[in-house]
FIMITI-300938 format. One record per residue (C-alpha): z negated, x negated, y. Coordinates in pm, whole numbers, padded with zeros to 5 digits, always signed. Example, Ala and Ser with C-alpha at 12.3 -4.5 7.8 and 13.67 -1.06 7.14 Angstrom:
// residues 2
-00780-01230-00450
-00714-01367-00106
This chain:
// residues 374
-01642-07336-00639
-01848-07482-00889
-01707-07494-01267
-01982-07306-01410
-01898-06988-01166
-01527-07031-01183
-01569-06946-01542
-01800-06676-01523
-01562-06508-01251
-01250-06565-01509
-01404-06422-01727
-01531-06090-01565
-01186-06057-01437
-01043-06068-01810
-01317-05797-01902
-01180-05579-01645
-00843-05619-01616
-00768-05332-01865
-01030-05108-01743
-00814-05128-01402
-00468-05121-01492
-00631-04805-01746
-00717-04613-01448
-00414-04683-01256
-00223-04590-01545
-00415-04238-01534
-00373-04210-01158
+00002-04207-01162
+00010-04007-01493
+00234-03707-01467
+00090-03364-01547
+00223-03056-01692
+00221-02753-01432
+00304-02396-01570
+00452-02134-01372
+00584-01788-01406
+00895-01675-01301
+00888-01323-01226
+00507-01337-01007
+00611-01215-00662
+00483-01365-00394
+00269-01617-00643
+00541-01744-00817
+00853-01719-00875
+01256-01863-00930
+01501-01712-00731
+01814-01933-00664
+01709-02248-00861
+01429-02288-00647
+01044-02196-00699
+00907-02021-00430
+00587-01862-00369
+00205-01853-00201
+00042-02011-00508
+00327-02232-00546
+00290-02338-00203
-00092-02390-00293
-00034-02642-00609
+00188-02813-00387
-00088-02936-00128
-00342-02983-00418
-00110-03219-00542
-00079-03377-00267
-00394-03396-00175
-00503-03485-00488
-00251-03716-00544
-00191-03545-00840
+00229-03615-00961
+00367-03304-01184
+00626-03141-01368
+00694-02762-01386
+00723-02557-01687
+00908-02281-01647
+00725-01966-01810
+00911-01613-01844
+00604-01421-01800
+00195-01411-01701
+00101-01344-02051
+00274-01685-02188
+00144-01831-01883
-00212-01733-01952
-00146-01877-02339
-00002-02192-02199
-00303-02303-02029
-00562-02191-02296
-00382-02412-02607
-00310-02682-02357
+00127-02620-02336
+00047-02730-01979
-00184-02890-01790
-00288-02665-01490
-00136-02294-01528
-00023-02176-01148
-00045-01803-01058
-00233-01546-00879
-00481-01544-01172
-00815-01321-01165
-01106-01464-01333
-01237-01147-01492
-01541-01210-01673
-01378-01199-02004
-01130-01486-01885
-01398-01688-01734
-01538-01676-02125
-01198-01778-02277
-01021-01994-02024
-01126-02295-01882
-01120-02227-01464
-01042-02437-01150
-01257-02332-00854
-01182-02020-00672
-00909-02027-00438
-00914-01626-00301
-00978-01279-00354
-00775-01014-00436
-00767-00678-00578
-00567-00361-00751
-00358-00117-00578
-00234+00185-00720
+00184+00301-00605
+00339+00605-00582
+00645+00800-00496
+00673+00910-00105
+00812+01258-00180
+01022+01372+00157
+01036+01725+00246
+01301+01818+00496
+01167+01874+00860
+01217+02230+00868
+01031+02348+00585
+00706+02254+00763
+00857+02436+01078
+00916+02718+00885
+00593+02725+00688
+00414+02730+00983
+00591+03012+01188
+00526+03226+00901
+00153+03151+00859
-00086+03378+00953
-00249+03226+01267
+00092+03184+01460
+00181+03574+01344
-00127+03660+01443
-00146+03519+01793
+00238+03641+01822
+00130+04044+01753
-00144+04027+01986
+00106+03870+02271
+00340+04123+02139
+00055+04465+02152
-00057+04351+02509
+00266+04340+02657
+00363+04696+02548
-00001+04828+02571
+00102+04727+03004
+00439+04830+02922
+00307+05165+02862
+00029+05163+03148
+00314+05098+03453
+00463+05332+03255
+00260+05590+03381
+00231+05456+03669
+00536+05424+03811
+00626+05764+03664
+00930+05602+03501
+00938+06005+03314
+01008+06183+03599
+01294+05943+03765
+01671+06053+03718
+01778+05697+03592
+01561+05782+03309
+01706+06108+03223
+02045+05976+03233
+01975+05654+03017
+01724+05805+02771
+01369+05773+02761
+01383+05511+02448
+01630+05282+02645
+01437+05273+02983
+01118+05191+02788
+01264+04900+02582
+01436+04783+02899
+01065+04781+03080
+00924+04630+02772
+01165+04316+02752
+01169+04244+03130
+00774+04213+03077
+00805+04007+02787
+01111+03748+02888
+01043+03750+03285
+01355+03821+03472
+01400+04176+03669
+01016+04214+03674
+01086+04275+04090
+01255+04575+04014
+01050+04752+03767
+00739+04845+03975
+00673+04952+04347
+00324+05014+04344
+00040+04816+04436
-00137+04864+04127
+00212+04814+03890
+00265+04458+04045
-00071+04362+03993
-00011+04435+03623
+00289+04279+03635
+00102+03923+03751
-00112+04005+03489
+00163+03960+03254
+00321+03711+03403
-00026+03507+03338
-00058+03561+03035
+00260+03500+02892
+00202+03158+03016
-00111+03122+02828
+00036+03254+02550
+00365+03066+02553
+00086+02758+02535
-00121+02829+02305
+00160+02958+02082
+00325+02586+02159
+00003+02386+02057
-00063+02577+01732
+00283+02557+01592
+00311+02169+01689
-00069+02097+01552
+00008+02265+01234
+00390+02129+01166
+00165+01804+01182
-00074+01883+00957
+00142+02037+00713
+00387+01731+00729
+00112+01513+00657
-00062+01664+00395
+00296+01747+00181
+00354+01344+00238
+00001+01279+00090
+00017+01171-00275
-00094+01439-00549
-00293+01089-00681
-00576+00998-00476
-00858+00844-00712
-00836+00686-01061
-00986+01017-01239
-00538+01176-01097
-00395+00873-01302
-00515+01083-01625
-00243+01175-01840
+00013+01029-01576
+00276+00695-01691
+00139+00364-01518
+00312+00074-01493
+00161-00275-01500
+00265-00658-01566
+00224-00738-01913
-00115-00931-01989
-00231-00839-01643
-00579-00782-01534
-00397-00416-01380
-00348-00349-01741
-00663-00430-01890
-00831-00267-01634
-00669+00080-01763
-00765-00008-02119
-01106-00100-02005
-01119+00279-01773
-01004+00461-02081
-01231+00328-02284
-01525+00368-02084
-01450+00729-01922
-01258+00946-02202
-01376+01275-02083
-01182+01303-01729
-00924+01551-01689
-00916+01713-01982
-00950+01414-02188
-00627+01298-02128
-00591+00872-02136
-00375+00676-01850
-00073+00594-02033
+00043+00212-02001
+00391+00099-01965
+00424-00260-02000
+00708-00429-01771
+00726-00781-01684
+00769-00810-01263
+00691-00555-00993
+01000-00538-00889
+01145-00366-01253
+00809-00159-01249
+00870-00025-00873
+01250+00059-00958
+01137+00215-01253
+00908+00421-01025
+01174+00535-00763
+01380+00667-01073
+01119+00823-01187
+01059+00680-01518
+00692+00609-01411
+00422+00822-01259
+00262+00525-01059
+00272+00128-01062
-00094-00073-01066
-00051-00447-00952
-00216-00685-00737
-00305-00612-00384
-00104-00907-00283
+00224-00822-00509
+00249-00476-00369
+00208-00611-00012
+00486-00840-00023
+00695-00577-00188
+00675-00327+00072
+00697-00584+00331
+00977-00851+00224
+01126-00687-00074
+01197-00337-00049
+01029-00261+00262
+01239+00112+00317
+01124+00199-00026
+00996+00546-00035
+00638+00453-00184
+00310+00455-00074
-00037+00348-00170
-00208+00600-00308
-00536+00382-00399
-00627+00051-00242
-00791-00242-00315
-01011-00182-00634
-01139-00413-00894
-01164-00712-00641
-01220-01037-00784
-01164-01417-00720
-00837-01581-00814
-00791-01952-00962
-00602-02156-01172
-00613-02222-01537
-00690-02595-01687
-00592-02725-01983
-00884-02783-02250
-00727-03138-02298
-00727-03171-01887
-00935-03499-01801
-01282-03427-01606
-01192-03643-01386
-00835-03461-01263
-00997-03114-01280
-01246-03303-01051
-00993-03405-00791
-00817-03045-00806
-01143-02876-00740
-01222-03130-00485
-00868-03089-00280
-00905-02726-00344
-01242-02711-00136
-01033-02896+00114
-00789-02644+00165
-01022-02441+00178
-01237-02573+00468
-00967-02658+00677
-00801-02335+00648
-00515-02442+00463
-00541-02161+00148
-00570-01852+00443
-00254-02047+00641
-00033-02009+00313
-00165-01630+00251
-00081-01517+00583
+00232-01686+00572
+00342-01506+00256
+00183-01158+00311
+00120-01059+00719
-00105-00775+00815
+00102-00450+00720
């Protein structure tokens, strides 16, 4: 190598030494992660141990990203929404909606998924024999009942005559009124009907009867079983089935949620539904405290995530006696917060391994993992 060269390749090397070791250094340097607590499935701490389908997430955009991190612990979504806008942490970690007024205040990663709102309610049981009841007293069984009941005596009263049950001494011994009902209930029930009539014409009726009753007995079956249905179902089916029910009512969200600005944002914007009245927000941290709070009672309804009330009824409480009364509104795409102070270059590679996951089906592995089709 010629002298001249040997210098000139010296001293390129000394230019960009630093530059190299300066980007290594950023490579391996550690980031600051933020996650909540208390954000079933997303995240959350149980046992010394975060857990959770977001968590699960960050943990193969780290990897591939080659991203190393620390977690910071936040108690709730509101502090972890503040965390990543003043820059406490790096990359905030969550099942976070970018509404349009967050995509205006907080600095975004890509999206990851969709979701949307659900609206819970009580599951109010009603013992099996009030429908029962209800419907052997309604007017369509009673009605089909006094017709089965008029037919059989209006025969009753035709062999009757026929038979000229009047003028035979077992009547005038037993009484007029107890040979009749005695005619009447054989043709109603069944048994003894070959002993009530010798004539032709008397049997005839009696098959007559006999035909009908089975009809009857049938239809009368089909109407009471149809209805105890319907009437089961429809005292099982929540008093709240659109947003314009929730007025007045007590509605529990996660504090700072989108579930809760939402209901600020639908009281604002439609003050004149049912009578006026506004949804009423209670503010309580995790699902699981705002779904308690709804089997006691304390609470009219709970609005959360799609996703949150999923895994509840499936993993947590899954004999809870709740239902969804409204599905899936407000859908929007869900991401994670970056830091202001975040390099471009490392919200570069998390967008980039994002898009990954997202190709090779990685993000919908992880969702059905944590939340199966109900």
């Amino acid at each position: 190598m010629q002298p001249r060269f040997r210098r000139f390749v010296v001293v390129i090397c000394f230019l960009l030494g630093p530059l190299a070791v300066g980007s290594s250094a950023r490579a391996a340097e550690t980031i600051k992660v933020g996650l909540s607590m208390r954000s079933m499935p997303c995240t959350y701490y149980p046992d010394g141990q975060w857990r959770g389908s977001f968590y699960e997430t960050w943990q193969e955009i780290a990897v591939s990203a080659n991203l190393p991190y620390e977690v910071v612990s936040v108690p709730n979504f509101r502090q972890l929404l503040e965390f990543g806008q003043n820059g406490q942490v790096d990359v905030a970690v969550g099942c976070i909606n970018m509404t349009p007024a967050r995509l205006a205040k907080y600095r975004f990663s890509v999206p990851i998924q969709e979701d949307g709102i659900s609206v819970l309610v009580r599951k109010e049981q009603t013992p099996t024999w009030i429908p029962i009841l209800r419907t052997l007293v309604s007017g369509p069984i009673l009605g089909l009942l006094a017709g089965m009941l008029a037919f059989v005596l209006l025969i009753s009263l035709i062999i009757w005559r026929i038979e000229g049950y009047s003028r035979q001494e077992n009547t005038s011994t037993t009484g007029r009124p107890r040979t009749f009902s005695k005619l009447f209930q054989i043709l109603l029930t069944g048994p003894g009907t070959n002993v009530i009539a010798s004539s032709v014409r008397g049997n005839t009726l009696i098959g007559v009867v006999y035909f009908f009753r089975i009809v009857a007995a049938s239809v009368l079956v089909s109407l009471v079983s149809v209805n105890v249905i319907k009437r089961s179902t429809e005292e099982t089916k929540s008093a709240i089935s659109s947003v314009q029910d929730l007025a007045g009512k007590v509605v529990a969200v996660g504090t700072g949620s989108v579930s809760e600005q939402w209901i600020e944002s639908h009281n604002a914007s439609a003050p004149v539904v049912a009578d006026g009245r506004p949804i009423k927000i209670q503010q309580i941290d995790s699902l699981e405290q705002s779904c308690n709070a709804l089997l006691r009672g304390q609470v009219d309804a709970v609005i959360a995530d799609n996703a949150q009330i999923q895994y509840y009824r499936l993993k947590i409480n899954p004999h809870a006696q709740v239902q969804v009364a409204i599905r899936n509104i407000h859908r929007q795409s869900q991401g994670l917060i970056l830091s202001p102070n975040l390099s471009a270059e490392t919200a570069l590679r998390i967008n980039q391994a994002i898009a990954r996951m997202k190709e090779n089906g990685t993000v919908d592995n992880i969702k059905k993992h944590w939340l199966p089709e109900e």
